[in-house]
Structure formats: structure tokens, C-alpha cells
C-alpha positions as CSV (number, residue, x, y, z in Angstrom):
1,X,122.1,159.3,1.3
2,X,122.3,160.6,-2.3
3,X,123.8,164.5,-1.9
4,X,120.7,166.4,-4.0
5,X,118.1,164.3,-2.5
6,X,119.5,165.4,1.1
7,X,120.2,169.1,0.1
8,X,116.1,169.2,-1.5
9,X,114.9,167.9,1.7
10,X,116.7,170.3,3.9
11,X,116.0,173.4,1.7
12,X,112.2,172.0,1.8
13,X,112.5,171.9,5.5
14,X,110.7,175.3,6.3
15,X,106.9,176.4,7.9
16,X,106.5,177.3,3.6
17,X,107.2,173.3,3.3
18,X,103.9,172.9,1.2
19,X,103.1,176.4,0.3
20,X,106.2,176.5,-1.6
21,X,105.8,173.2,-3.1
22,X,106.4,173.2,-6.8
23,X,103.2,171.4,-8.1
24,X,100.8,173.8,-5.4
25,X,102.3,177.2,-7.1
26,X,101.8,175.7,-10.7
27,X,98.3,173.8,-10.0
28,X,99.9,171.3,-11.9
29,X,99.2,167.2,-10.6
30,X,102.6,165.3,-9.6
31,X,102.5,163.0,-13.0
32,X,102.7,165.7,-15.3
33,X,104.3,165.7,-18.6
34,X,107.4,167.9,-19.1
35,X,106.4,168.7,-22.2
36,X,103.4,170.4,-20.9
37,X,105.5,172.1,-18.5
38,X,108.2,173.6,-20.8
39,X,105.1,175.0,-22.4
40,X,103.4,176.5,-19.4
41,X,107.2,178.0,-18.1
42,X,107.0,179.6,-21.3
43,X,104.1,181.7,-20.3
44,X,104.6,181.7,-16.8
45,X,104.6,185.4,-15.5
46,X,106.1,185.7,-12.0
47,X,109.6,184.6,-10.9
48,X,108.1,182.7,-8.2
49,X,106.1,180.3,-11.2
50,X,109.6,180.3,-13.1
51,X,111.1,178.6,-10.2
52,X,108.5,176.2,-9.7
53,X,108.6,175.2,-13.4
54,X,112.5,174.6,-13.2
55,X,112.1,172.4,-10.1
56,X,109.5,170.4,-12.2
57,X,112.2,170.5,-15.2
58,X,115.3,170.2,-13.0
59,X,116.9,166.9,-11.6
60,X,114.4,163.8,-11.4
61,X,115.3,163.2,-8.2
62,X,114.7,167.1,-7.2
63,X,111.4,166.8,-8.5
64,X,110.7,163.3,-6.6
65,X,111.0,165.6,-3.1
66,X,108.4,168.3,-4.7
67,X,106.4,164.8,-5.6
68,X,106.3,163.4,-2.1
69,X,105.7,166.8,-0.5
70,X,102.1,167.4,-2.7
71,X,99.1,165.0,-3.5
72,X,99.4,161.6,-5.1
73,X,95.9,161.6,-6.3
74,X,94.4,157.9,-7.6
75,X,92.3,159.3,-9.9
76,X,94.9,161.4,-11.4
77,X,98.2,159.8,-10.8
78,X,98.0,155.9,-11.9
79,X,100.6,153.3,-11.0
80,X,101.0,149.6,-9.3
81,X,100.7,151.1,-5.9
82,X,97.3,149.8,-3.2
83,X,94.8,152.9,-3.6
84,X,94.9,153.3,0.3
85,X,98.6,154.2,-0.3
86,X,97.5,157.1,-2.1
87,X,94.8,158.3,0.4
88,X,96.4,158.1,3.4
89,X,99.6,160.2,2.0
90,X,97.3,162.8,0.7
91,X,95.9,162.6,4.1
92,X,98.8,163.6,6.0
93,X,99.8,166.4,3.5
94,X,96.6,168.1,3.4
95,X,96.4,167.8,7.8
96,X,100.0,169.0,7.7
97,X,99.5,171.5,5.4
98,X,96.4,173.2,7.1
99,X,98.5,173.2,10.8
100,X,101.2,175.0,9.4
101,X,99.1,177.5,7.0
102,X,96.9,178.3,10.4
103,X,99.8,178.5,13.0
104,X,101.8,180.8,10.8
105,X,98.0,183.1,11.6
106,X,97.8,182.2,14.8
107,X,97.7,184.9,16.8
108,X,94.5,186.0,14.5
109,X,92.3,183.2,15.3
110,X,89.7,183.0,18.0
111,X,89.9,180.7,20.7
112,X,87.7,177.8,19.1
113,X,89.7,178.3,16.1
114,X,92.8,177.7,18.3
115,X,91.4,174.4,19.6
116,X,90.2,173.3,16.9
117,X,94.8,174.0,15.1
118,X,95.6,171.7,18.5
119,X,93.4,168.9,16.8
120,X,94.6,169.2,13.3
121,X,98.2,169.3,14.7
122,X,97.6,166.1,16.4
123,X,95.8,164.7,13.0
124,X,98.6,166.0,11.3
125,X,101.2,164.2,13.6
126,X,99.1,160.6,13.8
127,X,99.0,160.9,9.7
128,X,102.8,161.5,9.1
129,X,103.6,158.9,11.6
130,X,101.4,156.1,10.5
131,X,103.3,157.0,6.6
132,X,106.8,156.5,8.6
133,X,106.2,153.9,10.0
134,X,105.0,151.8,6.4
135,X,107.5,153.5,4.8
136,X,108.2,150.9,2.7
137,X,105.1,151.1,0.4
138,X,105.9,155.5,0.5
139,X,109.3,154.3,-1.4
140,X,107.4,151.6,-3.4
141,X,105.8,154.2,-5.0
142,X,109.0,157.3,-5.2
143,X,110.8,154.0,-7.2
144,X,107.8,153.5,-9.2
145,X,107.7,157.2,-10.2
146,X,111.5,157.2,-10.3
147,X,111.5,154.8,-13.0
148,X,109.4,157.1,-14.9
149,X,111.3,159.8,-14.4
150,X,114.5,158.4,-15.7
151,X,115.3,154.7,-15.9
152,X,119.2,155.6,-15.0
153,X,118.0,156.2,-11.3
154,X,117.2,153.0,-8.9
155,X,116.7,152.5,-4.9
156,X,120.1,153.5,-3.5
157,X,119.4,157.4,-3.9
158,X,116.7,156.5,-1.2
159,X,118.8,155.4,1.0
160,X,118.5,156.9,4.6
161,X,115.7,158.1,3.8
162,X,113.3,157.9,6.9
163,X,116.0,159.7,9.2
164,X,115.9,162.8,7.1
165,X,112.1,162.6,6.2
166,X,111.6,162.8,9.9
167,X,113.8,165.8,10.3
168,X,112.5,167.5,7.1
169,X,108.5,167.3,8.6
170,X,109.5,167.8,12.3
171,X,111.6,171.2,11.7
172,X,109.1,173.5,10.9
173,X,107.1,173.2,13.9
174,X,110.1,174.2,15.7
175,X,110.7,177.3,13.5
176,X,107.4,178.5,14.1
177,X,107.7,177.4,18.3
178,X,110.5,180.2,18.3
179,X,108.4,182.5,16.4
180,X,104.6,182.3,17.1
181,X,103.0,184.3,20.5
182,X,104.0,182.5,23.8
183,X,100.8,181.7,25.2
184,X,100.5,179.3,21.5
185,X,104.2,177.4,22.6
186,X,102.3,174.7,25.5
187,X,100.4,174.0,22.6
188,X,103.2,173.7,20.2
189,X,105.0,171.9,22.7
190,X,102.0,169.1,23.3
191,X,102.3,168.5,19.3
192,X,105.7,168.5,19.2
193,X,105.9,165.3,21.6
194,X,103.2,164.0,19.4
195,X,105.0,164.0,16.6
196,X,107.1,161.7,14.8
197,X,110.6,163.4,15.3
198,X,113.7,161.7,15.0
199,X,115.0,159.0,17.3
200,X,117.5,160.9,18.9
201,X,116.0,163.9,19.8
202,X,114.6,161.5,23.0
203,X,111.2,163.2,24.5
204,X,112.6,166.4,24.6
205,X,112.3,167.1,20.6
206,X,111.8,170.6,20.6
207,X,115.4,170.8,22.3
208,X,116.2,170.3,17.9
209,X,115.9,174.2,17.8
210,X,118.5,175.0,20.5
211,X,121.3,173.2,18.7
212,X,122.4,176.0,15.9
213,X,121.2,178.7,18.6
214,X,123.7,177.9,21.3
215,X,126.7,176.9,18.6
216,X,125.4,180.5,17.3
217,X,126.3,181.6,21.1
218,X,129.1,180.3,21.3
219,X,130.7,182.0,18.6
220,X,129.4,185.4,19.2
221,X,130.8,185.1,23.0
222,X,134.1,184.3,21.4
223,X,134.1,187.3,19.1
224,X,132.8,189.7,22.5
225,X,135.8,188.2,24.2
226,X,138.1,189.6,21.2
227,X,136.6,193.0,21.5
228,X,136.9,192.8,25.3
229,X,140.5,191.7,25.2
230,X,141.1,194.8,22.6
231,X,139.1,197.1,24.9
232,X,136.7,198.7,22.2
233,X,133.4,199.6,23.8
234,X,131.9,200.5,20.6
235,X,132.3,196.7,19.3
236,X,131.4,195.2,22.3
237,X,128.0,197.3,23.2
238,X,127.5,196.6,19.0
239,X,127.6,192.6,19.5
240,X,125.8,192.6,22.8
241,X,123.0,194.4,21.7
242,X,122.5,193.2,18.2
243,X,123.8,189.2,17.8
244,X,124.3,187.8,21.5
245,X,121.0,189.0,23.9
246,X,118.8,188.5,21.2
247,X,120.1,184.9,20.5
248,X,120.6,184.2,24.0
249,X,116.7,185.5,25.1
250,X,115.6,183.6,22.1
251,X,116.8,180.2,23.2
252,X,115.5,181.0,26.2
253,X,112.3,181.1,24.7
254,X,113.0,178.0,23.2
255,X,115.0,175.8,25.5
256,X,114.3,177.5,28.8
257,X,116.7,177.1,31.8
258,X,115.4,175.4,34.4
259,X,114.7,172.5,32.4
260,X,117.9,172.4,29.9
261,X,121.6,172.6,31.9
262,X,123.2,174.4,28.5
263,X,120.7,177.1,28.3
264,X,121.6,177.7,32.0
265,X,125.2,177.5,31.1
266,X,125.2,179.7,28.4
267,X,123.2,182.2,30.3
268,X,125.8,182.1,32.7
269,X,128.6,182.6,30.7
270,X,127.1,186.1,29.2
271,X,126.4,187.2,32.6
272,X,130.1,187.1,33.4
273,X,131.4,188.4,29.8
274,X,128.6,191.4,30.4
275,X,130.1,191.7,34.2
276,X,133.4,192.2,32.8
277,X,132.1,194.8,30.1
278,X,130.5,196.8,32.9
279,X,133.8,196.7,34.8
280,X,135.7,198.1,31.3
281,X,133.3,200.7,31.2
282,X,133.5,202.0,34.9
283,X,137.6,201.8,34.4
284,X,137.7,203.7,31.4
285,X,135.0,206.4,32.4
286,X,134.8,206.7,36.1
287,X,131.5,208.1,37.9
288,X,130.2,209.2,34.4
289,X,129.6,206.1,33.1
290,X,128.0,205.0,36.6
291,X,124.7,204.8,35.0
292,X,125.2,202.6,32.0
293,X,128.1,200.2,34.0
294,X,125.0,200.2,36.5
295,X,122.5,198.8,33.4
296,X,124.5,196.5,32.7
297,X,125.5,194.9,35.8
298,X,121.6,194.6,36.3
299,X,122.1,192.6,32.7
300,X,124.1,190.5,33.8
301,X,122.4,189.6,36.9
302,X,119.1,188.6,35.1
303,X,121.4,186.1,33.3
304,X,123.6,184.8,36.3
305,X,122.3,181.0,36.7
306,X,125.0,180.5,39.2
307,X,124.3,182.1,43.0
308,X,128.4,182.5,42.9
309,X,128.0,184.8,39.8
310,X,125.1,186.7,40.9
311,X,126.6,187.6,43.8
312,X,129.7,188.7,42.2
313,X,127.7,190.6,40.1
314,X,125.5,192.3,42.8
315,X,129.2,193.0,44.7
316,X,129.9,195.1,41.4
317,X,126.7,196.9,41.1
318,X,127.4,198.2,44.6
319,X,131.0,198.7,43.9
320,X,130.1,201.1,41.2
321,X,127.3,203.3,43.9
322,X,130.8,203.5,46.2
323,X,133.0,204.7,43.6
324,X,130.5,207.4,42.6
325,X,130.0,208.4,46.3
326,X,134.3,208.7,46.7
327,X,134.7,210.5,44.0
328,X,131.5,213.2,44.8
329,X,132.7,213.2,48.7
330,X,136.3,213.8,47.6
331,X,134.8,217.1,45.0
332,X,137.0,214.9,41.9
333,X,133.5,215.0,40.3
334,X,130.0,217.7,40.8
335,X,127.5,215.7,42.3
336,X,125.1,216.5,39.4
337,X,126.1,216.9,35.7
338,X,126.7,220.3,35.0
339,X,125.6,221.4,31.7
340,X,128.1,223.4,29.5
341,X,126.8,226.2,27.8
342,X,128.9,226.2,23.9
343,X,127.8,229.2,21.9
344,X,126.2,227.5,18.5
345,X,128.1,228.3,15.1
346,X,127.0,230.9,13.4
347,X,125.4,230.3,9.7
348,X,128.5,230.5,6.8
349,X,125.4,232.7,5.2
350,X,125.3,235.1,8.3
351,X,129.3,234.8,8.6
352,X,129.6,235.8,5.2
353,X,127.4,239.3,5.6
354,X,129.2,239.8,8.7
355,X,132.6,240.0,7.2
356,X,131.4,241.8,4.4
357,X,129.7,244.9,6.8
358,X,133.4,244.6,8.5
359,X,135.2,245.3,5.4
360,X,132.7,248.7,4.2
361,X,132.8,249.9,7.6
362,X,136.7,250.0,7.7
363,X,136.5,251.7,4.3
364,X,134.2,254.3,5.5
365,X,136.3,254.6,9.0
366,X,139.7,255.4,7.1
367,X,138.7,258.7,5.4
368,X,136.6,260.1,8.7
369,X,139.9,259.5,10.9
370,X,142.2,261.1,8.3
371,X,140.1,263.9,8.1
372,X,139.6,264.2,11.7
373,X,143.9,264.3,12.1
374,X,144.4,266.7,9.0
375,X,141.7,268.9,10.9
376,X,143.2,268.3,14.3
377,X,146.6,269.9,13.2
């Protein structure tokens, strides 16, 4: 497939699909003139208008993506192509459009509202699939409107194109699945199967999501391996916390165990790297750090899949109460924290005036003990 028709279809390939669209942010119909355009840019006020002017002015086939992603009005934009082509694409934009405006509000619309998203989803869905699957009169017209653009361009820069196009409509219900409320993912999940998604992706499309978050694992448990291996705490507690619970709890969400082996096998595998960590810690603290080696251990075990590694893990959480207990029976360590009383420092103002009272009351000392000698004598 041509490189810049791939690279606009994947950067269009967002929930903002349509709200970002080049021809919504201008107001401007998909057959404009670039002369009018280079004269509205030149007035154009907000960077966000700029760059939907320069997609407009940019590469033909750049603009061709913003083209097929707005409306091909009949009134408006004229060619060779069946009216009903027209209608039927505008159809499916304007359905898609309104599911992903209300989803991305979701969680602010009442109940009837919400059934009402689950229909337009499914209208949405029905739309986009009936244009896939006559694809052949959507490219009849992008090669009409290509030839307009710039008679250099013909039909091989559309080639692959209904593999991608299915990826590019089908990816931002699955950003917002791992984003919206919970109680709107069954939903999310009914339209998702609905939907045209690609042929691989088998009934289990909004598995498409879990891809880059377990690859985005995987890499973040090899970097927790290299601070384990180098023993630094402070790195390790810094890439559990931040980069590999969130990712791992959020493809949870997304993919959840019981019904996809990797999820479970990725959960698995941070159970035992956070086992280990909770071992480093009770090695290199003792009884001090019983507490926090205890929190994690209980980590860990919320992430064991495997009954072997849960148990190994429960073995350690108790391992950690009998090392505490030793060490307390033994009197190697008080069997509460006793707090250490350190004396604040004092103010460099208030050190300063104390120095200075020092100095005068030497100077007034000296004379009063060499009088009180001469008078001794």
C-alpha cells in the first residue's frame, strides 16, 4: 500500500477520527478549490485551523483520507458516481461520528440516552460494513476525485486498501473500551463483535487492544529484571508502580484472564518478578521492611494465575511473619519501633545571636576576673 496513504490512515485512526477531520474544523465541503483555501489559511486564526488548511493544501493523496473520512454531499460534490453512493457513505460517517462523539461523554448520559449510543453503535457498524463490503464503487469515486486532484496519481496508491480501512474505523472503539466506565465495556463489547473489524482479529476483535499492551509488558518486565539483577530498590519500586501495574491492570481491563491465556501469563510472570522484589527487600532490610515485603507479596498473589505460584508466594508472606517473630524472640530487634528523639537545628539567625552574646559576655568576663585576682592579692 502506498507509504502516506497508510501513515494518514493510521494517524486518523483515533476516537477524534472525525472531530479532527480537516473539512469538519474548516466547514469547508470535500470539493473545494485550493485557491479558496490558500485564501481562508491566510485568515485562519487558531493553529488547530492552520493545520487543517495544510492537510487540505498538502499531498493529494493526504487530503483523499480527510475526503473519505467527511461527507460526499450530491448536491455539493458532483461527479460520475450513483447518487446512492453518496448517501449511504454520508450515512455511515454521520452514525459513526455521533457513536464516538457520545461515548467519549458517556458516563454523562442517562440511561435512555445510553440505549439509545447501543443503537447508533450498531447503525454505525451495519453502515460501515455495508460500504466495505461494495468497496469497489467507495474507490470508484477516491479515483474519480484523485484524478482531480492531480492526474499524476492512478489506482495502485489504493492498493490494500480495505485491510487498513477496516483497521483505521475499528481502532477507536477499542481506545475508548480501555478508557470509558466499566459498566459501558459489555456494551462496547456487543458493538465491537458487530462491527466490521479485520479478518484476523477472529470473534474476539477487541483482543486488537491487547497486542501493543502486552509487547509494552514485556519490555517493562525485562527492564525490572535489570534493576532486580543490579539490586536497586529505588528503580525497581519506580517501574512497578509507574509503567508495569498500570499496564498490566489495564489489559486486564481489556483482555481479561480467564478468557485470554497471555493476559493470564503475563499476570503470572509479574507475580513472580514482584515475589522476588519482596524477597530483595526482606534480604537487604530485615524485620524493618516486614511491612512493605508483606505488601508486596500480597501483590503478587493477586497476580499469581498459577496455583504453584500462589502458593509460593503465600509460603513467602508467612516466611516474612517468621523472620520478624526470630528476630523479636531473639531481642536482635524491639518488638515495636522505637522512635528516636534528634534535637532539631537550631535557626542560622538564632545561631548567629547566640555566638554573638558568647563573644560580649567573654569580653565583659575578662576584666571582672582580673580585677577579682589583682584584688585577691
Amino acid at each position: 500500500m502506498d507509504a502516506l496513504i497508510l501513515s494518514a490512515l493510521q494517524e486518523s485512526a483515533t476516537p477524534a477520527l472525525y472531530r479532527r477531520n480537516a473539512f469538519r474544523v474548516t466547514g469547508l465541503p470535500t470539493n473545494v478549490d485550493e485557491d479558496v483555501v490558500r485564501q481562508l489559511r491566510s485568515t485562519a486564526r487558531s493553529p488547530e485551523a492552520v493545520r487543517a488548511y495544510d492537510r487540505i493544501l498538502g499531498d493529494p493523496r493526504r487530503r483523499l483520507i480527510e475526503e473519505l473520512f467527511w461527507l460526499w454531499d450530491t448536491e455539493i460534490l458532483r461527479c460520475a458516481c450513483p447518487g446512492a453512493v453518496h448517501r449511504e457513505h454520508d450515512a455511515a460517517v454521520r452514525a459513526h461520528s455521533s457513536a464516538l462523539r457520545l461515548e467519549s461523554r458517556s458516563a454523562k448520559l442517562s440511561d435512555g440516552e445510553l440505549r439509545r449510543l447501543d443503537e447508533v453503535w450498531i447503525t454505525a457498524a451495519r453502515a460501515w460494513d455495508e460500504q466495505l463490503e461494495r468497496l469497489s464503487l467507495v474507490e470508484q469515486h477516491l479515483l474519480h476525485r484523485m484524478r482531480v486532484l492531480d492526474e499524476r496519481l492512478d489506482g495502485a496508491v489504493l492498493e490494500g486498501l480495505h485491510g487498513e480501512l477496516r483497521k483505521t474505523l475499528y481502532r477507536p472503539l477499542v481506545s475508548l473500551y480501555a478508557t470509558v466506565q466499566p459498566e459501558r465495556r459489555a456494551a462496547l463489547g456487543r458493538a465491537a463483535l458487530a462491527w466490521p473489524a479485520p479478518p484476523d482479529f477472529g470473534r474476539d476483535p477487541l483482543s486488537y487492544q491487547a497486542e501493543p499492551l502486552s509487547e509494552r509488558i514485556e519490555a517493562v518486565m525485562r527492564d525490572v529484571r535489570h534493576s532486580l539483577d543490579a539490586g536497586d530498590l529505588a528503580a525497581t519500586t519506580k517501574l512497578l508502580r509507574q509503567s508495569l501495574l498500570p499496564a498490566i491492570r489495564q489489559l486486564s481491563a481489556v483482555a481479561p484472564p480467564e478468557r485470554h491465556p497471555r493476559t493470564s501469563n503475563l499476570r503470572n510472570e509479574v507475580a513472580l518478578l514482584i515475589n522476588e522484589f519482596g524477597l530483595q527487600i526482606l534480604e537487604s532490610r530485615g524485620s524493618t521492611a516486614e511491612k512493605l515485603a508483606r505488601r508486596w507479596f500480597t501483590t503478587a498473589e493477586h497476580f499469581a494465575a498459577d496455583p504453584q505460584t500462589r502458593r509460593m508466594v503465600i509460603a513467602n508472606n508467612n516466611f516474612a511473619n517468621e523472620i520478624v517473630d526470630q528476630e523479636r524472640h531473639l531481642g536482635l530487634q524491639p518488638p515495636i519501633d522505637v522512635p528516636v528523639y534528634r534535637r532539631p537545628p537550631w535557626p542560622p539567625a538564632l545561631r548567629w545571636t547566640v555566638g554573638v552574646l558568647a563573644v560580649v559576655l567573654v569580653a565583659l568576663l575578662i576584666p571582672w576576673l582580673m580585677w577579682a585576682w589583682n584584688y585577691g592579692r
